[in-house]
Structure formats: structure tokens, C-alpha cells
MARLOVEX-969759 format. One line per 3 residues: number of its first residue (from 1); their letters; for each residue x, y, z of N, C-alpha, C. Coordinates in pm, whole numbers, plus 50000, padded with zeros to 5 digits. Example, Ala and Ser with C-alpha at 12.3 -4.5 7.8 and 13.67 -1.06 7.14 Angstrom:
<recs>
1 = AS = 51319:49431:50780:51230:49550:50780:51320:49670:50780; 51285:49775:50708:51367:49894:50714:51290:50003:50787
</recs>
This chain:
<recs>
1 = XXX = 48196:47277:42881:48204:47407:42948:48332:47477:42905; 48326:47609:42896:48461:47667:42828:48535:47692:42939; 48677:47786:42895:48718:47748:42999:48716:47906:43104
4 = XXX = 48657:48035:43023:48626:48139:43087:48507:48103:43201; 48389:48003:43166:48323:47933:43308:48353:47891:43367; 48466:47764:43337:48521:47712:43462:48600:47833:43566
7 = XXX = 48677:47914:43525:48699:47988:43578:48626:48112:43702; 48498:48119:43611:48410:48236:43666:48366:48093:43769; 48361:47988:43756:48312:47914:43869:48367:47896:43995
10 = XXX = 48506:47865:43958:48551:47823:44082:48620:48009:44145; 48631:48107:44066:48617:48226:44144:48474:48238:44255; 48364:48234:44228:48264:48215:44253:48251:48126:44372
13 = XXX = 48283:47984:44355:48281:47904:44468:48400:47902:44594; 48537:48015:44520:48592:48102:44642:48523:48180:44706; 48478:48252:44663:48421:48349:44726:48335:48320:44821
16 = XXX = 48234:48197:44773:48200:48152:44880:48207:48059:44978; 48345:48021:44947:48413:47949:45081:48428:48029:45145; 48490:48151:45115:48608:48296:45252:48416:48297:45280
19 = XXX = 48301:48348:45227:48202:48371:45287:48187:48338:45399; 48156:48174:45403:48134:48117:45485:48210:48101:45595; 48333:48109:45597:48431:48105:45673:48432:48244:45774
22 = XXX = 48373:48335:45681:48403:48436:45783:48261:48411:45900; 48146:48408:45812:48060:48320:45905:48061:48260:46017; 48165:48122:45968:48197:48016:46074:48277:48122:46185
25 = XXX = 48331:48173:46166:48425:48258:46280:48384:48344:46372; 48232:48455:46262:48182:48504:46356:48081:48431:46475; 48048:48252:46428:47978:48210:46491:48031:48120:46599
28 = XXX = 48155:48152:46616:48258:48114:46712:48276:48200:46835; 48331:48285:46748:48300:48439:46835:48225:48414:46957; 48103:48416:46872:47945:48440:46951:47925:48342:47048
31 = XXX = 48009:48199:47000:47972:48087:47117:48077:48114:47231; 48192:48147:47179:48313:48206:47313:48210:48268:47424; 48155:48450:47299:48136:48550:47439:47974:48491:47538
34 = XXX = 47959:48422:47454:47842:48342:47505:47859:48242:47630; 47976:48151:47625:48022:48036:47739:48113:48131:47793; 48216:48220:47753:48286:48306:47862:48263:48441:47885
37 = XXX = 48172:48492:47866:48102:48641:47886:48244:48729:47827; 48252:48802:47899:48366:48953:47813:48470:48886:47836; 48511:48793:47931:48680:48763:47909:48700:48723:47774
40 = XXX = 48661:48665:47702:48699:48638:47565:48739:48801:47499; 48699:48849:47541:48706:49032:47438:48815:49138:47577; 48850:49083:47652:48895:49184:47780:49044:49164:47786
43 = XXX = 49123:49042:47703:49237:49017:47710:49361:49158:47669; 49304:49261:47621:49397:49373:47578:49427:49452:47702; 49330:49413:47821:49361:49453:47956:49435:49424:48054
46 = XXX = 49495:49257:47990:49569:49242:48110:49677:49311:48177; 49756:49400:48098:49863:49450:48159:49844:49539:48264; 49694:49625:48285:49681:49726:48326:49712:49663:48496
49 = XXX = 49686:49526:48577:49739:49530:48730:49881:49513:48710; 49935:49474:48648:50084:49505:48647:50105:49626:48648; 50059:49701:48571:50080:49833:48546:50097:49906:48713
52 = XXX = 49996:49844:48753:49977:49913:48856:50075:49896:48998; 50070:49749:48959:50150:49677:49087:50349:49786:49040; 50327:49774:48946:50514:49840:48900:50484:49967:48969
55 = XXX = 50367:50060:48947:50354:50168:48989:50327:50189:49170; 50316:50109:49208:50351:50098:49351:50474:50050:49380; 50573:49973:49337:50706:49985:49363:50804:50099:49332
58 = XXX = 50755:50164:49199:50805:50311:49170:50770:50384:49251; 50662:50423:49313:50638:50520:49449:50739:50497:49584; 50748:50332:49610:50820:50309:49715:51013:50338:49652
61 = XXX = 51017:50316:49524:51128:50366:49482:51158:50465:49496; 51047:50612:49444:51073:50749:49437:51062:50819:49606; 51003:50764:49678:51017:50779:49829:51141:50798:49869
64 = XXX = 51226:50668:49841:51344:50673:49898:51427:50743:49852; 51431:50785:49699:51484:50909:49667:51465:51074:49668; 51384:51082:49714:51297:51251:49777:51343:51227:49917
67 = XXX = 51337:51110:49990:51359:51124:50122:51523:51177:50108; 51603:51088:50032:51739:51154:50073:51803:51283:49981; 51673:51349:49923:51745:51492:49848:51781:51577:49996
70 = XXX = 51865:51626:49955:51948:51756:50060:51844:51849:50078; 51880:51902:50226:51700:52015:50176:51761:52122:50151; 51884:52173:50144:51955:52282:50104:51976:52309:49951
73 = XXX = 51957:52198:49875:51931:52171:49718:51870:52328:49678; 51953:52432:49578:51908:52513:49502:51893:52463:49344; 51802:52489:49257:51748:52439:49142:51692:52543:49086
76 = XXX = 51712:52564:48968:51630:52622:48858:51457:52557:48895; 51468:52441:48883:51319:52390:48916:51274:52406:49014; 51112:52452:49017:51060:52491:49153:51001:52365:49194
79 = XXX = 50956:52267:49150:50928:52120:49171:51032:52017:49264; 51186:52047:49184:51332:51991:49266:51331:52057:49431; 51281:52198:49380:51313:52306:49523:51201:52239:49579
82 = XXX = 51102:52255:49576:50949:52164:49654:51007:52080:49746; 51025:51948:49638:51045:51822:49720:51219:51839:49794; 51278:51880:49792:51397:51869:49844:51365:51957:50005
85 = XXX = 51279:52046:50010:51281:52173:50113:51150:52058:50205; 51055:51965:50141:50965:51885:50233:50998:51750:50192; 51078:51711:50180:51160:51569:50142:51084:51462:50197
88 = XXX = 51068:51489:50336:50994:51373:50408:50854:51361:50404; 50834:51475:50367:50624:51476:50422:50628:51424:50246; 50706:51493:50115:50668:51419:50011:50693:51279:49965
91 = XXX = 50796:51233:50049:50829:51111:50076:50740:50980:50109; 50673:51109:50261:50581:50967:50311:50426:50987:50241; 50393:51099:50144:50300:51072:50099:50281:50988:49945
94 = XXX = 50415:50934:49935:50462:50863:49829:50440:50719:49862; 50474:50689:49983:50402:50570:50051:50259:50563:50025; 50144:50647:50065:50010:50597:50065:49994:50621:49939
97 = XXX = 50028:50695:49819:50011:50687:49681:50046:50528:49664; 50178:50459:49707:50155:50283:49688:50095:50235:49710; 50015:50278:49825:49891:50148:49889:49805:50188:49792
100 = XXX = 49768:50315:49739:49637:50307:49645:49716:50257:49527; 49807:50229:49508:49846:50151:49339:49774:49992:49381; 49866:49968:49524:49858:49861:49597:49677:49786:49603
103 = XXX = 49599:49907:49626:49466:49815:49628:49423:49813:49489; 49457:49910:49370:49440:49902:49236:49453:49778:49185; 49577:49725:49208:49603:49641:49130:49515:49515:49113
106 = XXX = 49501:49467:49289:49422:49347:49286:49274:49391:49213; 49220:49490:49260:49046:49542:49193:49087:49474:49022; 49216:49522:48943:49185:49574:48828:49236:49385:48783
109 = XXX = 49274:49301:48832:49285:49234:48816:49165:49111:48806; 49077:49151:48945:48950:49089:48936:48837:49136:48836; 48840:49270:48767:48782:49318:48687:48814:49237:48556
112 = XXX = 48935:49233:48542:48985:49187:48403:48940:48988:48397; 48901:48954:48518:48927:48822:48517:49031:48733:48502; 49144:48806:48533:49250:48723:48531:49361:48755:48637
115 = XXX = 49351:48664:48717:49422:48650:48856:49546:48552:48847; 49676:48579:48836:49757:48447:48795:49843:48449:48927; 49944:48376:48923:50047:48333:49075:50173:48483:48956
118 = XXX = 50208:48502:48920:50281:48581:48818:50247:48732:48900; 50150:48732:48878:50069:48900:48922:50114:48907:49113; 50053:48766:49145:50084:48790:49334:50209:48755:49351
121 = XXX = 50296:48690:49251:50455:48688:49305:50521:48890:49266; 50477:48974:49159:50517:49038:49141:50449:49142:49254; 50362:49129:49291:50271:49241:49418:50363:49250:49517
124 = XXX = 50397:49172:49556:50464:49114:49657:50594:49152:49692; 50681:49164:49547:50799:49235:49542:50792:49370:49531; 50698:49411:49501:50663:49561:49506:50651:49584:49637
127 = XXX = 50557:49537:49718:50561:49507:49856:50682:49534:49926; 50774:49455:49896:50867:49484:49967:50964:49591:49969; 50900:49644:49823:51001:49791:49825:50963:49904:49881
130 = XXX = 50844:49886:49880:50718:50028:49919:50707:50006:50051; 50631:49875:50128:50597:49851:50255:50713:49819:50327; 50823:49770:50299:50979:49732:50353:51069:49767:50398
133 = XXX = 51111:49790:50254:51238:49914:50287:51262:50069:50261; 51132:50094:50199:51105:50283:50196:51054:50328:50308; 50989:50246:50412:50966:50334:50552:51088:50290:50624
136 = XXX = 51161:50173:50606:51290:50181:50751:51399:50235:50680; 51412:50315:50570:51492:50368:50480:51446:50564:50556; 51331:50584:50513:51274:50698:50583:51292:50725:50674
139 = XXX = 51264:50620:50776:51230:50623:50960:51435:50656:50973; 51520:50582:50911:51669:50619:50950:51715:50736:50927; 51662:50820:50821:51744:50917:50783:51624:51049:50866
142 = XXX = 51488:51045:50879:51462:51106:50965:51513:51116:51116; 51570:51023:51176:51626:51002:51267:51788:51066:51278; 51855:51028:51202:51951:51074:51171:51913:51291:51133
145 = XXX = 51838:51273:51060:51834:51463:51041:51824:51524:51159; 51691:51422:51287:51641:51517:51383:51746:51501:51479; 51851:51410:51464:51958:51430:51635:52068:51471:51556
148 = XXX = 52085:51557:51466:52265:51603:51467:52274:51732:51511; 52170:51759:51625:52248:51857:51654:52331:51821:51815; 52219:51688:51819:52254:51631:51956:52275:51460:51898
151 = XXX = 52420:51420:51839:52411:51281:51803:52363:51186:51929; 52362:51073:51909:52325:50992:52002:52459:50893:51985; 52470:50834:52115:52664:50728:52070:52617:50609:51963
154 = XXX = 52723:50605:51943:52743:50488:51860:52664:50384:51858; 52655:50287:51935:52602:50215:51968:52416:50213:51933; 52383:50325:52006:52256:50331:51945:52214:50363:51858
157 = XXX = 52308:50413:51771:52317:50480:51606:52276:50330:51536; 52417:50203:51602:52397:50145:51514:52260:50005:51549; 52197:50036:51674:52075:49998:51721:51963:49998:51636
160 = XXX = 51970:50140:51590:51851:50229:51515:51898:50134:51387; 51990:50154:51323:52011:50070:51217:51887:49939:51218; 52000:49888:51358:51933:49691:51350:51786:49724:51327
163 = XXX = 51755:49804:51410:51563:49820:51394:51501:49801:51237; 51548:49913:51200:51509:49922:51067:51584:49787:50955; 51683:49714:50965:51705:49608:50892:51605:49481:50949
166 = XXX = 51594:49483:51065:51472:49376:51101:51307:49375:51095; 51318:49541:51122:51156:49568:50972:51153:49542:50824; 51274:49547:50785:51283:49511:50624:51251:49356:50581
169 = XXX = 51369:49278:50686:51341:49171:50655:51255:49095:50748; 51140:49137:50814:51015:49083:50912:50888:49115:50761; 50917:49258:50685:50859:49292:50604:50862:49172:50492
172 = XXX = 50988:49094:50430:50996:49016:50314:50908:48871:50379; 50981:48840:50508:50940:48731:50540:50787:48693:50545; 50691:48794:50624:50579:48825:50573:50484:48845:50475
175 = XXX = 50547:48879:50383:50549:48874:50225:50545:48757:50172; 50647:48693:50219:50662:48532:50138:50579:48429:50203; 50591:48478:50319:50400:48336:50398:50308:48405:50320
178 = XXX = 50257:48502:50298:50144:48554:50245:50107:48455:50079; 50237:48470:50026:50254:48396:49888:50233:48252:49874; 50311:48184:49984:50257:48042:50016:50128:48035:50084
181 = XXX = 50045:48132:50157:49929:48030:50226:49844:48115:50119; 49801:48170:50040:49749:48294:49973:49642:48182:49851; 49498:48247:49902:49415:48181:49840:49361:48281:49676
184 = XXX = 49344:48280:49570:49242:48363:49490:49120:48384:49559; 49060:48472:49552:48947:48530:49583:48910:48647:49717; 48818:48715:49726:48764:48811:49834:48735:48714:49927
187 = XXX = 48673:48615:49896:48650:48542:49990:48714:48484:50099; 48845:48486:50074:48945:48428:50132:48999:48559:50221; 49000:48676:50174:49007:48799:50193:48986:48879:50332
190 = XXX = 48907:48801:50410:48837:48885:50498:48940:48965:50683; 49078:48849:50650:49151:48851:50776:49270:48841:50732; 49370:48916:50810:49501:48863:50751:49612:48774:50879
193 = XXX = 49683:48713:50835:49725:48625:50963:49942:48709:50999; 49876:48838:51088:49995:48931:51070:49964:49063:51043; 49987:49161:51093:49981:49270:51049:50051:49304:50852
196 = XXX = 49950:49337:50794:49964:49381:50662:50084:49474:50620; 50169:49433:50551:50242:49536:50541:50208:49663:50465; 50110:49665:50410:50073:49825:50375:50024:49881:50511
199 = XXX = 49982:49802:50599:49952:49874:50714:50096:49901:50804; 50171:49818:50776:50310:49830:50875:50356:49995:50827; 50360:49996:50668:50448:50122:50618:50313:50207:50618
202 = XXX = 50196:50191:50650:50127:50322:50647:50144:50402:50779; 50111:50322:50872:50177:50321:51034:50288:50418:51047; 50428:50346:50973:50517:50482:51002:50503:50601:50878
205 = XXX = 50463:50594:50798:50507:50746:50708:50372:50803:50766; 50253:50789:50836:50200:50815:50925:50227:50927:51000; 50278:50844:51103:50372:50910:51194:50511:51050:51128
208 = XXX = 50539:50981:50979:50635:51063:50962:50562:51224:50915; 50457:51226:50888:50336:51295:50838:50358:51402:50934; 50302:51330:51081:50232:51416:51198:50379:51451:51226
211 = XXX = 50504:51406:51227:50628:51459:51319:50655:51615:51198; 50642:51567:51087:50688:51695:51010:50521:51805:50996; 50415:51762:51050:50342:51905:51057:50373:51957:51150
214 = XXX = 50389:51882:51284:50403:51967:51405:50552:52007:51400; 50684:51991:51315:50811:52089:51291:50753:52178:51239; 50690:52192:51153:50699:52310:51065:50593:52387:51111
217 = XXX = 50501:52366:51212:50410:52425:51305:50507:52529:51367; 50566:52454:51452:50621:52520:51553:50731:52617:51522; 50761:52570:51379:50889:52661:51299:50834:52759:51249
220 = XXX = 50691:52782:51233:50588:52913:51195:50598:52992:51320; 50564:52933:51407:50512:53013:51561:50665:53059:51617; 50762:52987:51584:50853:53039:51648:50903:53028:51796
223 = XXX = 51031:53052:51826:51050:52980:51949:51009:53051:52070; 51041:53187:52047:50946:53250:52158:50803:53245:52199; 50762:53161:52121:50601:53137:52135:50598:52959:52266
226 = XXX = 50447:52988:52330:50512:52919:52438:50458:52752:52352; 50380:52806:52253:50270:52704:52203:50419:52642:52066; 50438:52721:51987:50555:52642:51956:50647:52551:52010
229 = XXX = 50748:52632:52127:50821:52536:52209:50760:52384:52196; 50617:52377:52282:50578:52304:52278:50521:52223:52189; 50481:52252:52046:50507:52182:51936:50642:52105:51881
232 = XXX = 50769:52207:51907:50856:52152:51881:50901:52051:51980; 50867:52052:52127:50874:51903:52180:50811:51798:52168; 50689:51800:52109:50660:51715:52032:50691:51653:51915
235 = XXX = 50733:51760:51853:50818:51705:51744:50927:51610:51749; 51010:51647:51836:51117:51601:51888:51094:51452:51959; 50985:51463:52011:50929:51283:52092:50853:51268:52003
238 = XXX = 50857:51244:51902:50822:51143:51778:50914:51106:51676; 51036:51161:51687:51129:51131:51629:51193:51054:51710; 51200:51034:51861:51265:50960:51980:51184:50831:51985
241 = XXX = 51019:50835:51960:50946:50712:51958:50936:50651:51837; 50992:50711:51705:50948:50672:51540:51010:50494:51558; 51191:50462:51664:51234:50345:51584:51156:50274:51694
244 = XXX = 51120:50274:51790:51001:50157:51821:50868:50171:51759; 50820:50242:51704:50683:50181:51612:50759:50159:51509; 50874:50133:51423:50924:50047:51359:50946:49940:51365
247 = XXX = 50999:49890:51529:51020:49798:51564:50904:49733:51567; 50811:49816:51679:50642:49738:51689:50606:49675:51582; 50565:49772:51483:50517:49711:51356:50577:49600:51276
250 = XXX = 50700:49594:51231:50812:49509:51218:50742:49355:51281; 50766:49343:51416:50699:49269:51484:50577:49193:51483; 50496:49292:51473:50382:49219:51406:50384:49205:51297
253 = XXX = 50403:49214:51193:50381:49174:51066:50432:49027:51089; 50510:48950:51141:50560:48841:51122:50424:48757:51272; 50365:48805:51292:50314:48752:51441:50188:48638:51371
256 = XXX = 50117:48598:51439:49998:48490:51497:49898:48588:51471; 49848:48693:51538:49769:48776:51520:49694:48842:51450; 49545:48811:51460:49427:48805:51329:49413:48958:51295
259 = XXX = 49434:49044:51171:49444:49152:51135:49260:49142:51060; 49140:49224:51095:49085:49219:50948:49061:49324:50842; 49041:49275:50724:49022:49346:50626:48961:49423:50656
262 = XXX = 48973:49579:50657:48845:49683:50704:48742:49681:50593; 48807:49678:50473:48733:49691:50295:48605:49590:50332; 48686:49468:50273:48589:49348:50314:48496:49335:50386
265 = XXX = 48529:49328:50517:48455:49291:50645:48374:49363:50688; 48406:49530:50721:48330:49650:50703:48242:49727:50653; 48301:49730:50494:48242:49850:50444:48193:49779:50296
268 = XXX = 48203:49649:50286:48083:49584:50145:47949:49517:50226; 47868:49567:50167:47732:49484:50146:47659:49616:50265; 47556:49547:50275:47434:49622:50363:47511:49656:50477
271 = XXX = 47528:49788:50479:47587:49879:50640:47434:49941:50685; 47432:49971:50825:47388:50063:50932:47384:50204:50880; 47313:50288:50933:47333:50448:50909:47443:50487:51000
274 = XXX = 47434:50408:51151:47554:50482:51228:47687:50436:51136; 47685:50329:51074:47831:50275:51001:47871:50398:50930; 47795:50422:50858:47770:50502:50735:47817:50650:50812
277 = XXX = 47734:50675:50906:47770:50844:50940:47915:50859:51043; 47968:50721:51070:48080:50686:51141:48190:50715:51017; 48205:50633:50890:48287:50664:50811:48256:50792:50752
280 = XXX = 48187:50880:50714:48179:51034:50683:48220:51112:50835; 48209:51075:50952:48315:51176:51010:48456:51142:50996; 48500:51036:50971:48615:51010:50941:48677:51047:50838
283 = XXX = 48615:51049:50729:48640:51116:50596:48647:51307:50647; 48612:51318:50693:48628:51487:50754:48688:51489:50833; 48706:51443:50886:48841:51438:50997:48989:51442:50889
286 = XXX = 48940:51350:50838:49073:51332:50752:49099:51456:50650; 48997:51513:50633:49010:51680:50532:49066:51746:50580; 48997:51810:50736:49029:51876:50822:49186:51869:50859
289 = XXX = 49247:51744:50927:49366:51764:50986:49404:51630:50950; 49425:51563:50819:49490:51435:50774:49630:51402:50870; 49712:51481:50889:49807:51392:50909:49799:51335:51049
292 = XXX = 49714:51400:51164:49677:51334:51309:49550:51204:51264; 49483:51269:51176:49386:51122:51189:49462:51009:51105; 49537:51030:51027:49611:50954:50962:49706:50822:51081
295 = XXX = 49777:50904:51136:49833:50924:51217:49803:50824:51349; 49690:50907:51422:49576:50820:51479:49527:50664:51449; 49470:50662:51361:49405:50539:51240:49489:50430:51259
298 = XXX = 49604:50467:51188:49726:50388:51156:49756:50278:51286; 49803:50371:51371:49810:50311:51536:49724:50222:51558; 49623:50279:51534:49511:50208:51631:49452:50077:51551
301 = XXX = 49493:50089:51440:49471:49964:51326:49605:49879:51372; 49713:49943:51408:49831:49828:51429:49829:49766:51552; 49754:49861:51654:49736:49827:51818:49602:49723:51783
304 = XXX = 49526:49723:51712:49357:49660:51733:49393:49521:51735; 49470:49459:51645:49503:49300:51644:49547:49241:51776; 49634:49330:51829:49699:49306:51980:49627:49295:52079
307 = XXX = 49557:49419:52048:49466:49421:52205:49361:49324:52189; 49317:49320:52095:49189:49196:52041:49256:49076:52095; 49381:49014:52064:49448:48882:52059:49454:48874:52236
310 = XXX = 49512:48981:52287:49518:48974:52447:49416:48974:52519; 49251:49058:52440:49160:49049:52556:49109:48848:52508; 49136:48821:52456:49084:48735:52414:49118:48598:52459
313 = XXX = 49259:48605:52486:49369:48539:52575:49309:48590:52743; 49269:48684:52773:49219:48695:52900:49076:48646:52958; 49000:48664:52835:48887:48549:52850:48904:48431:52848
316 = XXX = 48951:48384:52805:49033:48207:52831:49025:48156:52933; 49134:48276:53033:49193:48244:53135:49037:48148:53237; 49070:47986:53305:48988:47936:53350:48946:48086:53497
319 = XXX = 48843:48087:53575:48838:48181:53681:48838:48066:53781; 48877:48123:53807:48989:48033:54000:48778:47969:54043; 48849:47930:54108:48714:47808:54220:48771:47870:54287
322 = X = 48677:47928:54432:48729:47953:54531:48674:47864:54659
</recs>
């Protein structure tokens, strides 16, 4: 054989080695997406619940910085002028923008198929910036804006403080049982043991919602109006009640008390028509006048564990023999 054949041969019998090889690979491929359905092909997704989970600590980050712009702030920017002149209402709607990063993340995580201890140690710290310390960060300096014209002494200045440092850290501590007893799956999902801290911080920027519509209500109507006045005393006793539903909430989050999932438990699988026409007035309610049903909701989601846990403790009770 010469030696231009040997050559054209073993070119030839390259060629069809890489052939085959590419073969063998695509028939690898095929047995992966075959034994692991799309996770084999979905891995370019994982970043996106991180993504998300960072983007709920940046909200609870940017909260606390809109909450303390000056509202007297003049700016070339009409965006700076915006948030500085409604500091708080953009503040606390910077909060429920976290809880929706907040439920993103886990969805986009179960989508992707990949749930790690990495993803719920980092939720968690987000958690604590958003659900923690951006509402008892909020709840102080609203407090502080609404009494200087009438301080309150010392003492209870630095009261209001303790409140809000013992929601912060009732908020972490809560956080970190969640991490130790914390199962993977929906299944596990259905109750929480403590008030939730997206529910603790929805609770007050809530509240911080309804105290700044009804100021700026009553700052439309004016003081000679009899319906203002009386807006603005309302205003005023929700800024006097804001550091005990700090405290409240605070409180429970660290408690015994069975919270459940509304998502879960509620609103997946086969509902009722009344279920169904129950959550569409609620959804209109919430169009109509969000920051009272907000407002409303919140409460009554932080009160429901309590009163549930107490009537329940009252059925117990043996009834006397007489």
C-alpha cells in the first residue's frame, strides 16, 4: 500500500471515530433527558431564585433608604422629589414588592428543580433585612416624624427604640428555627410554627400605608373641615398604636402558634364557587381602597393564629361536674 493510502486511510478512519463519538454523545444526551426530564437542559437557570431572593433584600434595603430621605429634599429629579415628598407610603410599598420577590424565589426554584440549603440559608438573610429591620427601621422614624411637634420624654423615646430592636431580633431568631426545622417541599408547606415574617413586616408597612392615606386625606380636606380633623385623628392614633403592633407582631413571630399557609391550604386544588367569589371581592376591595384592606387583611392574618390558639385552649378546658 503506498503511502498517499495509508494516509487517505487513517484520515478516513478519523473521521469516523469524531463520527461516532459525536453519536455516542448525542446518545447520552438522550438517555440523561430521558432518566432526568429537562433538569439535565434547565441548569442555565439556576441563578434566576437567587436573583430573586437578592432582589428582595434590595427592596428591604431601598425601603430603609426612601424611608429616611428628608421630605423637604429639592432635586432636579422629579423621581428624587416623588419619593422624598411620600418617603413612607414608597417605603412601605417597597416592603410588599419583597414579599413578591419573596414568594418568587421559592416558585422559581421549584420550577428549575433545584432546591439547595445555599438558596434557604440566603432567603432567610434577605428575610431579615426586608421582614426585620426595614419595618422597625420605618415604624421608628415614622414615629419619630409624627410626635415632634409634641416629643414624647425620654424614656419612652428610648422604649419605642427597645420595641423595634426586639422585633428585629424576634424577626432573626425566627428566621433561624425556620432554617433548622425547614423541610424541602409544598408539602411540608401547609402551616407555619410562628407568625411568618413576611406577614410580621406586611402587618406593619400595612398599617404604615393606611396612617399615611388618612394624613394626606385629611391634609386635602383641610383643617377646617370637620371630616378632616377627624381623619387627622386618626392619623395621629395609628402612629400612637404603630409600636405595639410592632411589638404584637414581633411577638408572635417567635411564639407556639400554628400560622397557615393561605397559598397552600386555600387557594390550590379544587375550590368552591363561594371560595372563588370570596377571593374576587377581595381582589376589588383591594383596587378600590388597598391600603384599608391591606391594612385590614394583615391584622386579621396576625390576630387569626391567636384567636384560633385561644379558642382552642378554651375548648380543652374540662366543663365543671356540677
Amino acid at each position: 500500500m503506498s503511502e498517499a493510502a495509508a494516509v487517505a486511510g487513517e484520515g478516513e478512519g478519523s473521521r469516523r471515530q469524531r463520527r461516532g463519538d459525536r453519536l455516542q454523545r448525542r446518545e447520552h444526551r438522550r438517555r440523561r433527558f430521558r432518566r432526568h426530564g429537562r433538569r439535565a437542559y434547565i441548569r442555565s437557570v439556576y441563578f434566576l431564585p437567587s436573583m430573586a431572593t437578592l432582589g428582595n433584600a434590595i427592596c428591604g434595603f431601598g425601603a430603609m433608604y426612601v424611608a429616611a430621605l428628608a421630605p423637604d429634599i429639592h432635586s432636579r429629579d422629579r423621581l428624587t422629589n416623588f419619593f422624598s415628598l411620600h418617603h413612607f407610603t414608597v417605603a412601605a410599598y417597597l416592603i410588599f414588592v419583597a414579599m413578591i420577590f419573596d414568594a418568587l424565589d421559592g416558585r422559581l426554584a421549584r420550577f428549575a428543580r433545584h432546591t439547595t440549603d445555599f438558596g434557604g440559608q440566603l432567603d432567610s438573610m434577605a428575610d431579615v433585612v426586608s421582614f426585620g429591620v426595614a419595618p422597625a427601621y420605618i415604624a421608628l422614624l415614622l414615629f419619630k416624624a409624627g410626635t415632634e411637634q409634641l416629643p414624647p420624654p425620654t424614656i419612652i423615646s428610648r422604649l419605642i427604640w427597645a420595641i423595634g430592636a426586639l422585633y428585629m431580633s424576634c424577626a432573626a431568631i425566627r428566621l433561624a428555627r425556620f432554617n433548622v426545622s425547614n423541610e424541602h417541599g409544598e408539602q411540608h408547606h401547609f402551616s407555619f410554627l410562628g407568625l411568618p415574617s413576611p406577614g410580621a413586616g406586611g402587618t406593619v408597612a400595612a398599617w404604615v400605608l393606611m396612617q399615611q392615606d388618612l394624613a394626606n386625606t385629611a391634609f386635602e380636606m383641610g383643617a377646617d373641615s370637620r371630616i378632616g380633623r377627624l381623619l387627622g385623628h386618626c392619623s395621629t392614633l395609628c402612629i400612637l398604636v404603630l409600636p405595639l403592633i410592632v411589638l404584637m407582631t414581633g411577638l408572635l413571630m417567635v411564639s407556639n402558634i400554628r400560622y397557615p399557609h393561605l397559598v397552600n391550604r386555600y387557594l390550590r386544588g379544587r375550590r368552591s364557587i363561594g371560595r372563588l367569589m370570596a377571593v374576587l371581592i377581595v381582589v376589588l376591595l383591594i383596587v378600590v381602597a388597598h391600603q384599608y384592606v391591606l391594612a385590614m387583611g394583615t391584622m386579621v392574618y396576625a390576630l387569626w393564629g391567636l384567636m384560633s390558639a385561644t379558642n382552642r385552649r378554651i375548648r380543652r378546658r374540662p366543663t365543671p361536674v356540677v
